[in-house]
N, C-alpha and C positions, 0 to 999 in steps of 0.2 A: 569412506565416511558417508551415509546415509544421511541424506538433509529433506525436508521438508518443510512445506508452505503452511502456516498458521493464519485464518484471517482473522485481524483486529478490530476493524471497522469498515462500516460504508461509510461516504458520505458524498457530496454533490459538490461541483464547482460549475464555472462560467466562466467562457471566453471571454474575449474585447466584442464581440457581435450578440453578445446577450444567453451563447445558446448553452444550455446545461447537458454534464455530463456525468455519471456516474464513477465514484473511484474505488476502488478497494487498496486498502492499506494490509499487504502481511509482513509477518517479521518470519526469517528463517530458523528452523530450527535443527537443529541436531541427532541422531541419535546417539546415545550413553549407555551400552550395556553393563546390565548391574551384574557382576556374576557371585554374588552370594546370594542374590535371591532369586536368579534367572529372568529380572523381569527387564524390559526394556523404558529408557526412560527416553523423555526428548528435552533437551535443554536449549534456549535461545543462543543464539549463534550473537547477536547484536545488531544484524545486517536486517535495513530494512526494504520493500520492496511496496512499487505504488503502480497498480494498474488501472486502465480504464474499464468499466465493464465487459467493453468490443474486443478485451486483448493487448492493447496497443502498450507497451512500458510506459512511464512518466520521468522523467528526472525532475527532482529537488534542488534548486537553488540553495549556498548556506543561508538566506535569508527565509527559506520557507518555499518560493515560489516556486509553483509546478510549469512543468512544460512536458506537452507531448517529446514523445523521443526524438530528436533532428529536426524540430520547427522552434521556431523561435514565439509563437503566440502562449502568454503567460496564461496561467489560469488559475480564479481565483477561487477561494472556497467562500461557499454560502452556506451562511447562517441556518442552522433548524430553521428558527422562529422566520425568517424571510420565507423560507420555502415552502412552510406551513400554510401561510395563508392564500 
């Protein structure tokens, strides 16, 4: 089965020491060959995936909260309009 990465968003969080990092959110996806029409399709898998800019994985809390992979320091997302200004 053929899978690939789709990215859905950026966006930015911060540690407990203030310092901001960039995240990319993809969701996986599938390939579907259609074979009446020879075309290839790709359909969401449901499985989603959150990286930091640098590479590093992130795990999701069921409550939402990120954490780098294997550290225990939460991270939290900020606001557009904070980052904005």
């Amino acid at each position: 089965m053929d899978k690939k990465l789709h990215r859905l968003e950026t966006f930015r969080v911060q540690d407990l020491h203030g310092a901001t990092y960039k995240v990319h959110a993809y969701e996986h996806l599938t390939r579907v060959d259609n074979l009446l029409d020879m075309q290839t399709q790709w359909e969401p898998t449901g499985e989603f995936e959150y990286k930091l800019a640098t590479g590093e994985h992130l795990e999701v809390d069921e409550d939402g909260t990120m954490y780098v992979a294997g550290s225990g320091m939460p991270l939290q997302r900020v606001s557009p309009s904070a980052h904005a200004m």
